[in-house]
C-alpha positions as CSV (number, residue, x, y, z in Angstrom):
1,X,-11.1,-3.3,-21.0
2,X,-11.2,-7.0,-21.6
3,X,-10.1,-8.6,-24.5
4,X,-13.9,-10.3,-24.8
5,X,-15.4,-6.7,-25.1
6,X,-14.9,-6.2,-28.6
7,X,-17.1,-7.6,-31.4
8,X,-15.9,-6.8,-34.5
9,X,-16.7,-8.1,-38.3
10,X,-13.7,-9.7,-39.7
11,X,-12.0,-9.0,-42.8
12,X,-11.3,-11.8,-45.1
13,X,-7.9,-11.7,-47.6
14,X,-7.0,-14.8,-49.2
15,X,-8.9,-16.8,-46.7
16,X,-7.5,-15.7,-43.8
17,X,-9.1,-13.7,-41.0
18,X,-8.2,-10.1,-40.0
19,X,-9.4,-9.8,-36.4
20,X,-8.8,-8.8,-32.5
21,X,-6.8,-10.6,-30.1
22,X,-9.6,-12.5,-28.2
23,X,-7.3,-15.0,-26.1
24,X,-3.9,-15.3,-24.0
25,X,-2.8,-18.2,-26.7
26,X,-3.2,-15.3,-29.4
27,X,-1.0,-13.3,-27.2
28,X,1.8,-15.9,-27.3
29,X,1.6,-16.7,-30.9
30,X,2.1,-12.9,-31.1
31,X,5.3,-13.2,-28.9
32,X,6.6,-16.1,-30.7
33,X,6.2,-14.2,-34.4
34,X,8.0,-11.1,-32.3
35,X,10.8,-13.4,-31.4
36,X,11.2,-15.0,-34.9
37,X,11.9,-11.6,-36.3
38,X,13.8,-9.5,-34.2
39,X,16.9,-8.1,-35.8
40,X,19.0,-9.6,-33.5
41,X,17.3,-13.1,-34.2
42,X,17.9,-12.8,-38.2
43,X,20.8,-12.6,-40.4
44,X,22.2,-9.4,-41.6
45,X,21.0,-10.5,-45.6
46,X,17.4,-11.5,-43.6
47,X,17.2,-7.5,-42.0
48,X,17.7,-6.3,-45.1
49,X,16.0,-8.5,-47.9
50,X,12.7,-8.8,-45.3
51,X,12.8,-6.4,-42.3
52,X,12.6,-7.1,-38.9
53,X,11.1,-5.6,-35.6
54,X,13.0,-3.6,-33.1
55,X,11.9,-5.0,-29.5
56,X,10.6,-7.6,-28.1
57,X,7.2,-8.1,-25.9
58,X,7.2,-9.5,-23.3
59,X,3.3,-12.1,-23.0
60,X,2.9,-9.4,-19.4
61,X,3.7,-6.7,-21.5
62,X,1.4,-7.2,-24.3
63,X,-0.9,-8.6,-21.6
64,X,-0.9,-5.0,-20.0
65,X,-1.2,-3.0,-23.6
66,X,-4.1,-5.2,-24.6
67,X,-6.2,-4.4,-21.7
68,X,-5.9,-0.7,-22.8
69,X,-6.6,-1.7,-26.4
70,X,-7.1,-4.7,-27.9
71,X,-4.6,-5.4,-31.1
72,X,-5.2,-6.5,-34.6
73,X,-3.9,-10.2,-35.7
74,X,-4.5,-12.1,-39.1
75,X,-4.9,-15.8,-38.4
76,X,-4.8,-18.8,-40.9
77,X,-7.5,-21.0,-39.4
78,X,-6.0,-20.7,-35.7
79,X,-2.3,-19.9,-36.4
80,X,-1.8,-15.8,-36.0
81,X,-0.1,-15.4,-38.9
82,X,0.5,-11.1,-38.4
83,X,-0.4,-8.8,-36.2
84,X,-0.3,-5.0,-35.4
85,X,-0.1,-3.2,-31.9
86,X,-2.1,-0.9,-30.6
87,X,-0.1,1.4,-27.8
88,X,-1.8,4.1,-26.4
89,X,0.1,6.7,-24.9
90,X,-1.1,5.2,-21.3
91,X,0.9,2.2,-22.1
92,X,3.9,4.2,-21.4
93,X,4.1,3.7,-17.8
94,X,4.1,-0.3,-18.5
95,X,8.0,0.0,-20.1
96,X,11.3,1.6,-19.9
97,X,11.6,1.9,-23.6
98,X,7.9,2.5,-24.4
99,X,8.3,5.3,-22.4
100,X,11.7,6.7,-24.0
101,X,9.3,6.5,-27.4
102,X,6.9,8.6,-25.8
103,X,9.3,11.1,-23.5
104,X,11.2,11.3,-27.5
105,X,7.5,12.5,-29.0
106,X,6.8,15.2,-26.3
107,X,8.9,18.1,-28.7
108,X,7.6,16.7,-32.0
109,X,5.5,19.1,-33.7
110,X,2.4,17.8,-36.3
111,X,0.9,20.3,-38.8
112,X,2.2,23.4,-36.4
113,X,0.6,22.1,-33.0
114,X,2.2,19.9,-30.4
115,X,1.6,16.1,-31.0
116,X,0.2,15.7,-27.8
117,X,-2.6,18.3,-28.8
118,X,-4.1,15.6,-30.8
119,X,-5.9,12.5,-29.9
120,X,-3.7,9.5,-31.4
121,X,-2.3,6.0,-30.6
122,X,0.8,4.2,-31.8
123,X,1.4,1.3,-33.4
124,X,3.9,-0.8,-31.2
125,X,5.1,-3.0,-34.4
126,X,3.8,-4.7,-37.1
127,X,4.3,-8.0,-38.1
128,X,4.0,-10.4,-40.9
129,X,5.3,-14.1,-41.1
130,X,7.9,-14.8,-44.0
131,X,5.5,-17.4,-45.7
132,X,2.7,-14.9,-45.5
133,X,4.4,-11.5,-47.0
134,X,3.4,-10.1,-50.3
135,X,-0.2,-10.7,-49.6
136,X,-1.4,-7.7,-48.3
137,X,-1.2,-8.6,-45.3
138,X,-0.4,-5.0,-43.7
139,X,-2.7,-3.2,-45.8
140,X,-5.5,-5.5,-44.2
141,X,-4.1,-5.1,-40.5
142,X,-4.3,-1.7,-41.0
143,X,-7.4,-1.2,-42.7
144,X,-9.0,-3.0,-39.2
145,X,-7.0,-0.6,-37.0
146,X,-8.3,2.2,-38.9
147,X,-12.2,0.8,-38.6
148,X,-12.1,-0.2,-34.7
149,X,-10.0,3.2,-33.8
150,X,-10.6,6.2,-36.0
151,X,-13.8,7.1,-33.6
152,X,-11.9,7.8,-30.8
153,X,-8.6,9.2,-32.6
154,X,-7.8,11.7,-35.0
155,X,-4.8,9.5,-36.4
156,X,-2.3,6.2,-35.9
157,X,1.5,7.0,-35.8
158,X,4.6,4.8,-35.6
159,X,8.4,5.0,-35.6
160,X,10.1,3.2,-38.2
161,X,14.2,2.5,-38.0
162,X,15.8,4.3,-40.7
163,X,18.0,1.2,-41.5
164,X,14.6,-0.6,-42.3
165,X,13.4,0.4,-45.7
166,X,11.0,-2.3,-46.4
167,X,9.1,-1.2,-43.7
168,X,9.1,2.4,-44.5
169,X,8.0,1.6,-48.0
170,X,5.3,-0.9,-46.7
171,X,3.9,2.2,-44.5
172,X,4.2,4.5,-47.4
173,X,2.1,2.3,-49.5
174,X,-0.7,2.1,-46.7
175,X,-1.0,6.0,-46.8
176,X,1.7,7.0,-43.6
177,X,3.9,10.1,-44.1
178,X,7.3,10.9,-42.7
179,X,6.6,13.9,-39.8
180,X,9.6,14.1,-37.9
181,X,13.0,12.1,-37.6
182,X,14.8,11.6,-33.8
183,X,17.1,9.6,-32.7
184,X,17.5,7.8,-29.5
185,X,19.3,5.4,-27.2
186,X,18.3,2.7,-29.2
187,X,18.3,3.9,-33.1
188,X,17.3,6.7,-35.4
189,X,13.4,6.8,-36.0
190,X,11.0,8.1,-38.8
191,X,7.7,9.3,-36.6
192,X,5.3,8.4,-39.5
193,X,1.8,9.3,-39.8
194,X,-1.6,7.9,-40.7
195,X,-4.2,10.4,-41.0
196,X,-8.5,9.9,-40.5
């Protein structure tokens, strides 16, 4: 669908705007914020004093994901200052490694029944600038994620590297729960949770 489709009420937290990605120069302030913090782009004391993301999006890739679903950004007047990925399991065909995630979810089990039995999405990564952290910041991404998409799905899950726990706790203190641990070409995952 196109990015224009969706009309949402913003949130407001600490003046600054919870909303969807509306425009391509959203999608590039997005890349840029992914490039700042991958791991590989940050100092070992960095990774672990503030976390870091995994992968990096390409602008076609998240071009292609946000056609399927629109993500969630926080902007600062017209600086996207975070933002959270939406990555439905159709967006698997789109990426090598988005597709290892998914092919590594096919044998996880949630609450006795195959994953797959249930209608979900993922969160592709979650973001925060440095200067913007502490805020609540991810508890207001999240909050919009759960208001646009809990109509169509019965919950939000994730992956989070085990040798990233800032971001664990962060997800913890949102309301996600630890379902599964796997491990695969890339690192060793926490398949987290997010019940409507």
């Amino acid at each position: 669908m196109p990015l224009q489709s969706f009309l949402v009420k913003p949130y407001l937290a600490f003046m600054l705007v919870t909303t969807l990605v509306h425009t391509e120069e959203e999608l590039q302030q997005i890349y840029d914020l992914n490039q700042q913090n991958l791991k590989q782009n940050i100092s070992a004391e960095e990774r672990e004093q503030e976390g870091f993301v995994s992968w990096l999006y390409s602008i076609d890739l998240l071009q292609q994901m946000h056609q399927l679903a629109p993500s969630i950004i926080v902007k600062d007047d017209n600086k996207v200052v975070g933002y959270a990925l939406a990555t439905l399991p159709e967006a698997r065909v789109f990426h090598p490694d988005l597709e290892e995630m998914f092919k590594g979810l096919e044998t996880v089990t949630y609450k006795s029944q195959p994953l797959f039995d249930y209608r979900f999405y993922c969160m592709g990564q979650i973001c925060v600038a440095k200067e913007y952290r502490g805020q609540g910041l991810v508890n207001s991404l999240y909050q919009m994620h759960k208001e646009v998409y809990r109509p169509q799905y019965n919950f939000l899950l994730t992956e989070i590297s085990t040798r990233n726990p800032r971001s664990q706790k962060a997800h913890e203190k949102v309301g996600f729960r630890t379902i599964h641990t796997r491990t695969d070409s890339m690192d060793e995952w926490n398949v987290v949770v997010w019940e409507w």
